[in-house]
C-alpha positions in Angstrom: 69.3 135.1 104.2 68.9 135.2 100.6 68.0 137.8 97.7 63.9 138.8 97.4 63.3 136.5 99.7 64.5 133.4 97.8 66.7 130.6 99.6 70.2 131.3 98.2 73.2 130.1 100.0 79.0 130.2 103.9 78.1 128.1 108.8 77.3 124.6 111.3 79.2 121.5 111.3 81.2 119.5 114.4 85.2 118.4 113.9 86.3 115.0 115.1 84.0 113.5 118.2 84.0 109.9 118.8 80.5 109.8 117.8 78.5 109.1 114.7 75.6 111.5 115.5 77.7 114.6 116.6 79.8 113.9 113.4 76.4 113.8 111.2 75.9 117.3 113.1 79.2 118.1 111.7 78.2 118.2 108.2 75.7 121.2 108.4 76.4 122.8 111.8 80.0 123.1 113.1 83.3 121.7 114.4 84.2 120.3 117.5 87.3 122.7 119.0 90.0 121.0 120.5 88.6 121.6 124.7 87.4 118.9 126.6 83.9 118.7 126.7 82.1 120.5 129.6 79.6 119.6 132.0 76.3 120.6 131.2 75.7 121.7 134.7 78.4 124.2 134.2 76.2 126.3 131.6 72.4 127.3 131.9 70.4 125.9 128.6 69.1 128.8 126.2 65.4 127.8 126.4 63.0 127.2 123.7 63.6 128.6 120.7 62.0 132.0 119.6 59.2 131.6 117.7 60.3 134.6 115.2 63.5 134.5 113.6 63.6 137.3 111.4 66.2 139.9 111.4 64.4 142.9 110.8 66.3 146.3 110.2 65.5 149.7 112.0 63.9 152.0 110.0 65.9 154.5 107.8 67.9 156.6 109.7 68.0 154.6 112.7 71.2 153.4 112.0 74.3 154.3 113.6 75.6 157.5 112.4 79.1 156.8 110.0 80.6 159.3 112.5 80.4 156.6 115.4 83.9 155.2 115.1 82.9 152.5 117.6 79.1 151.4 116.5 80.5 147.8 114.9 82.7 147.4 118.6 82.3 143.9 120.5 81.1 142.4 116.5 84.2 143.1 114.3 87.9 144.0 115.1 88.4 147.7 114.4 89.8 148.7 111.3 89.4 144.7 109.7 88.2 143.2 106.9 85.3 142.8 108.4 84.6 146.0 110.2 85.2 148.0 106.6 82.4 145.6 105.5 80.1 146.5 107.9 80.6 150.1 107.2 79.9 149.6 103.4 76.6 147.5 104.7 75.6 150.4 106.4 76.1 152.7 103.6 74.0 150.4 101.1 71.1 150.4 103.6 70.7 152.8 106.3 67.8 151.1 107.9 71.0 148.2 109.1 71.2 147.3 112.5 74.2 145.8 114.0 72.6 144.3 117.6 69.9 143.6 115.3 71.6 141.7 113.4 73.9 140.0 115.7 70.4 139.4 118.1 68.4 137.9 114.7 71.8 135.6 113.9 71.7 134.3 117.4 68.3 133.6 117.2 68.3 132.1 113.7 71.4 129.9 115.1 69.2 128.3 117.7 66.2 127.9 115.7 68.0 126.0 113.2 70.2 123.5 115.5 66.6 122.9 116.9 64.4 122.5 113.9 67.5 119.8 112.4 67.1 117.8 115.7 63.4 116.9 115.9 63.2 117.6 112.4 61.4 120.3 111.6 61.3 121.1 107.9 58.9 124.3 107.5 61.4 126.3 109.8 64.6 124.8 107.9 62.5 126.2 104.6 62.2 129.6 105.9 65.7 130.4 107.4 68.0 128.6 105.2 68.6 129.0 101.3 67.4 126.3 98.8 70.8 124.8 98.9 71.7 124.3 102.5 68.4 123.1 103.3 68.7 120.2 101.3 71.6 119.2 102.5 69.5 119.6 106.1 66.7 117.5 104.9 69.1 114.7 103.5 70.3 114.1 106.6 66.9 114.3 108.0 65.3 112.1 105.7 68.2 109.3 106.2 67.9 109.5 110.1 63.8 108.6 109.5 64.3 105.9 107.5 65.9 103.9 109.9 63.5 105.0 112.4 66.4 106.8 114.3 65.5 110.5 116.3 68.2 113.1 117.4 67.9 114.8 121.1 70.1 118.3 120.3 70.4 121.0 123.7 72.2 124.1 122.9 72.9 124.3 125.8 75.1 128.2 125.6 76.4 130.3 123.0 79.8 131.8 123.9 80.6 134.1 121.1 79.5 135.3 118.0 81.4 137.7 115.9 81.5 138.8 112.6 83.7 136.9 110.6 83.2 138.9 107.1 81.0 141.1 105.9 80.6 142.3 102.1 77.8 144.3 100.2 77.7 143.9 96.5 75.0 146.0 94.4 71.9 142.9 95.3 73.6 141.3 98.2 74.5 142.3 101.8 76.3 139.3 103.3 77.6 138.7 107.1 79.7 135.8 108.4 79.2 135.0 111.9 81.4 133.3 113.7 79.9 130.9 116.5 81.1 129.2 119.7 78.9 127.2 121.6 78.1 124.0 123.6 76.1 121.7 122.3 74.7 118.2 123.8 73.6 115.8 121.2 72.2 112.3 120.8 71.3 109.7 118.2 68.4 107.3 119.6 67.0 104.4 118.0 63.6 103.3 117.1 63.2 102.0 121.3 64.6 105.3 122.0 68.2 103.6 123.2 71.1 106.0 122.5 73.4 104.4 120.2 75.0 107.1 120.1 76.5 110.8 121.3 76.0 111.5 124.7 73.2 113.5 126.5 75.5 114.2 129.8 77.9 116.2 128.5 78.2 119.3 126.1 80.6 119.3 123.6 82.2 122.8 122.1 81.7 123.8 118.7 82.8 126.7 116.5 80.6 127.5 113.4 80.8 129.6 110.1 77.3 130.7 109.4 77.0 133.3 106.1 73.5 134.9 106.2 72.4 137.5 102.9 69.7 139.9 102.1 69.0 141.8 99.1 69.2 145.5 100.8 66.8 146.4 97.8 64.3 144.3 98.9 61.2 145.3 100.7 61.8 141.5 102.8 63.7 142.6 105.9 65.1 139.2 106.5 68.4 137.6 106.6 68.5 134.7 105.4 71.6 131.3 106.0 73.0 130.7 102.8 75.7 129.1 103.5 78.0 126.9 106.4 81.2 125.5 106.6 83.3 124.8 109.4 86.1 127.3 111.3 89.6 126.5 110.9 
């Protein structure tokens, strides 16, 4: 999430299915990894989407002390890139939460893949940055137009790890690394799919880079960027 609040934008987007729809999806919300699609009835869907997205950090202090060598375990490998970045996160604002975090990004991540199927542009507005918003809302806009709708269930998230993390002196920023299932469907104006399919899940990895300016009194994390994982 961006700095002071502001929509600033490094995650969603789908590799290679045979489908247009799941391709569009591609664009702004992951890849498609090489497995065969699963059956849905394999996985349990996540449920609506929480109502509040916000990552909001523990107060000061309640932070993991610097002397737990294991507080970033099961996010970050040990000793990496990113597991020095989280350390230096931590040291630019005590009040950071790791399962916060990680709980607010998997939040956030099913929000978003919600509000860009049925379209919902006030929640796109408050999680993403200025930038990856409008690429949302392109795509949004263009599916309207010809009087198309999207039916998106996610319907698990594998994994989610931290991919990199970096503080600079006005901006804390986490990549999060996503695996999930996803079933996804492009219906026209009788509601016929023309295309995706709404029987099976399809597995996609996603880069999602959220920011916050650990200066600012705004507790929230904000997506400013996505690309796809290679």
């Amino acid at each position: 999430m961006p700095n002071d609040g502001s929509f600033d934008p490094s995650l969603l987007v789908f590799a290679a299915l045979a489908v247009f729809v799941i391709w569009k999806l591609r664009s702004v919300l992951g890849m498609r990894s090489d497995r065969d699609s699963a059956e849905p009835s394999r996985f349990q869907p996540l449920g609506a989407p929480s109502r509040n997205p916000q990552f909001e950090p523990r107060p000061a202090g309640a932070a993991a002390s610097a002397e737990n060598a294991d507080r970033w375990r099961g996010m970050a490998e040990k000793g990496g890139e990113a597991w020095n970045g989280l350390e230096a996160i931590a040291a630019a604002d005590p009040g950071f939460s790791g399962p916060a975090f990680m709980e607010g990004a998997r939040k956030a991540y099913e929000m978003v893949v919600h509000a860009f199927a049925v379209g919902d542009r006030d929640t796109l507005r408050r999680l993403l940055s200025d930038e990856v918003c409008n690429n949302f809302l392109v795509e949004i806009n263009s599916r309207e137009a010809r009087g198309e709708t999207m039916e998106s269930v996610l319907v698990s998230i594998d994994q989610a790890s931290v991919e990199d993390a970096r503080a600079l002196p006005r901006s804390n920023s986490i990549t999060v690394r996503f695996s999930s299932k996803l079933i996804t469907a492009r219906k026209n104006k009788d509601g016929a799919v023309i295309e995706g399919d709404l029987e099976r899940a399809a597995p996609i990895v996603d880069l999602w880079t959220f920011a916050r300016d650990p200066g600012s009194r705004d507790p929230n994390w904000k997506l400013v960027a996505t690309e796809a994982a290679r």
